[in-house]
Structure formats: C-alpha cells, structure tokens
ZATORZA-488682 format. One record per residue (C-alpha): residue number from 1; residue in one letter; x, y, z. Coordinates in steps of 0.1 Angstrom, whole numbers, plus 2048, in hexadecimal, padded with zeros to 3 digits. Last residue first. Layout:
N
[site NUM a [X Y Z]]
...
end
This chain:
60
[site 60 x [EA9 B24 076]]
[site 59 x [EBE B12 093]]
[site 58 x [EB4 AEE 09A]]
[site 57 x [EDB ADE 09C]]
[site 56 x [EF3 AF8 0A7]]
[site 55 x [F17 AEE 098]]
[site 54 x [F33 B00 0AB]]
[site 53 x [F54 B06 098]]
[site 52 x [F71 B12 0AB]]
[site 51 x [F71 B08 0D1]]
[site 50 x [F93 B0F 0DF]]
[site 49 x [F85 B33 0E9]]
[site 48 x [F6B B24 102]]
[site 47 x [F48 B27 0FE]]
[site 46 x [F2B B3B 111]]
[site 45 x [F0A B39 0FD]]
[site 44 x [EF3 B59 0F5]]
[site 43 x [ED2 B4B 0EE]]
[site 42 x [EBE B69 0DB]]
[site 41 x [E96 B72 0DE]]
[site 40 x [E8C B90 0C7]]
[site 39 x [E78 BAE 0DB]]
[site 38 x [E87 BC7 0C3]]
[site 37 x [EA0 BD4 0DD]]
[site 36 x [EAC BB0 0E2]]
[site 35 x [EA5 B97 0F7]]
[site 34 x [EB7 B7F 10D]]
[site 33 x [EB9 B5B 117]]
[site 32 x [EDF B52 125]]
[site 31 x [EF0 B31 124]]
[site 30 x [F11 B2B 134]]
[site 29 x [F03 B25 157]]
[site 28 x [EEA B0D 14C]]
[site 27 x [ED8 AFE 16A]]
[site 26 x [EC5 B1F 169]]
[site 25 x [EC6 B30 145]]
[site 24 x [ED5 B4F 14C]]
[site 23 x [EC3 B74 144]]
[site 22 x [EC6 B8C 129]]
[site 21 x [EBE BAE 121]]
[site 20 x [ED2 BB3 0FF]]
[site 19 x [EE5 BD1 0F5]]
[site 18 x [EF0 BD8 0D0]]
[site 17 x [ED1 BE8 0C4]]
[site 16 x [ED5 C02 0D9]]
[site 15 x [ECC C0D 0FA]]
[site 14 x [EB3 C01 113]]
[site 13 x [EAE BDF 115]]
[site 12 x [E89 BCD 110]]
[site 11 x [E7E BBB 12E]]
[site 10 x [E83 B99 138]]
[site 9 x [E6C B83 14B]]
[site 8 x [E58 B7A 12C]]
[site 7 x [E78 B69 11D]]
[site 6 x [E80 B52 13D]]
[site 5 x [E59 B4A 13E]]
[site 4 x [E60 B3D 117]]
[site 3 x [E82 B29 122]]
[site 2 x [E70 B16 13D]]
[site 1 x [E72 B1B 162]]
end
C-alpha cells in the first residue's frame, strides 16, 4: 500500500484542531500517516530523546 491509499483510508478526527486521525506506515513502525481536521496530510515520526537536531531533506 502506498502512502496516497494510506491517506484516503483515513477519515477526518473528531474534535479539535489539535487531534490527528492517523495510521502506521507498514514496515515502518515509527512512522505514522495522519490527517488533520482540515483534511491536511502530516508524517508524525517516532524519535528518541538523545536525538537533537533532525534535518528532513524535501520538506516545503
């Protein structure tokens, strides 16, 4: 499954603009796609506290 059929599986969350829907990226355990409560797609990644800076190559 790719990450767009991920994304159309999910529905919007109920609440407030604070809660996501999400859903884990298979093979990926520390990977999540979700959505928020405007529809907007998010990658919410799973990182250990030692980590300080991250660099995420691609993001606009």
């Amino acid at each position: 499954m790719n990450l767009i059929e991920l994304y159309d599986s999910l529905s919007f969350p109920d609440g407030n603009e604070k809660v996501f829907n999400a859903i884990q990226i298979p093979e990926y355990s520390n990977f999540r796609i979700a959505i928020d409560i405007e529809g907007n797609p998010i990658i919410l990644l799973s990182v250990s506290n030692a980590i300080k800076n991250i660099a995420l190559k691609n993001f606009a």
